[in-house]
C-alpha positions in Angstrom: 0.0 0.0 0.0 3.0 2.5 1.0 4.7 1.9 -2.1 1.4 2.4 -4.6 1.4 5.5 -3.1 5.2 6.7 -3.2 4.7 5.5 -6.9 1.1 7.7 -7.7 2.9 10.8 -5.9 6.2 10.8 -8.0 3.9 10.5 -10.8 1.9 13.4 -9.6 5.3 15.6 -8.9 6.6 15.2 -12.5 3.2 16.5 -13.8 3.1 19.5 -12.0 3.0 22.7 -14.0 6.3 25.0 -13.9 5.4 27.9 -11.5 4.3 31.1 -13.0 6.4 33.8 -14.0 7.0 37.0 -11.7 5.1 39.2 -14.2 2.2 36.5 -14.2 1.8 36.7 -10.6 2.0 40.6 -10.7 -1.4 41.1 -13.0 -3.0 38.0 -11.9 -3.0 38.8 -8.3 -4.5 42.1 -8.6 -7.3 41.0 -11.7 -8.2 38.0 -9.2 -9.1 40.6 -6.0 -10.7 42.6 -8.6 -13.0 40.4 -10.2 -14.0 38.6 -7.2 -14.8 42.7 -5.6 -17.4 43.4 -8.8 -19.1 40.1 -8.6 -16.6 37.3 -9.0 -18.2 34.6 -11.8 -20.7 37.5 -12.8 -18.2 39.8 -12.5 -18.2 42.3 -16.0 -14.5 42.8 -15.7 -14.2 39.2 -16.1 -14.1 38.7 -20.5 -11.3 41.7 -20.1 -9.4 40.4 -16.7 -9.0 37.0 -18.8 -8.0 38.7 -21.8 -5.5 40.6 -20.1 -4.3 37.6 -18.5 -3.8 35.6 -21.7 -1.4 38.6 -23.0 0.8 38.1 -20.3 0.6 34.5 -19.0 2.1 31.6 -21.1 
């Protein structure tokens, strides 16, 4: 049972995503408060807070 698990979890490590970039975290941080102030999901910032998030994250 240990070992099954040791296994799934290195598995689980080598798929993890790099970690954003600085500049990534810089605009997403921000957009995220934003969004979730005017409404979060219903949020009308939200088309443009993606948008601008797609210019600057890969």
């Amino acid at each position: 049972m240990t070992a099954g698990a040791v296994l799934a979890g290195a598995g689980a490590a080598g798929a993890t995503p790099a970690p954003p970039s600085p500049a990534c975290s810089l605009v997403s941080w921000p957009l995220v408060f934003l969004v979730e102030a005017t409404g979060g999901a219903s949020s009308p910032l939200l088309p443009l807070a993606d948008s601008i998030q797609a210019m600057v994250c890969p």
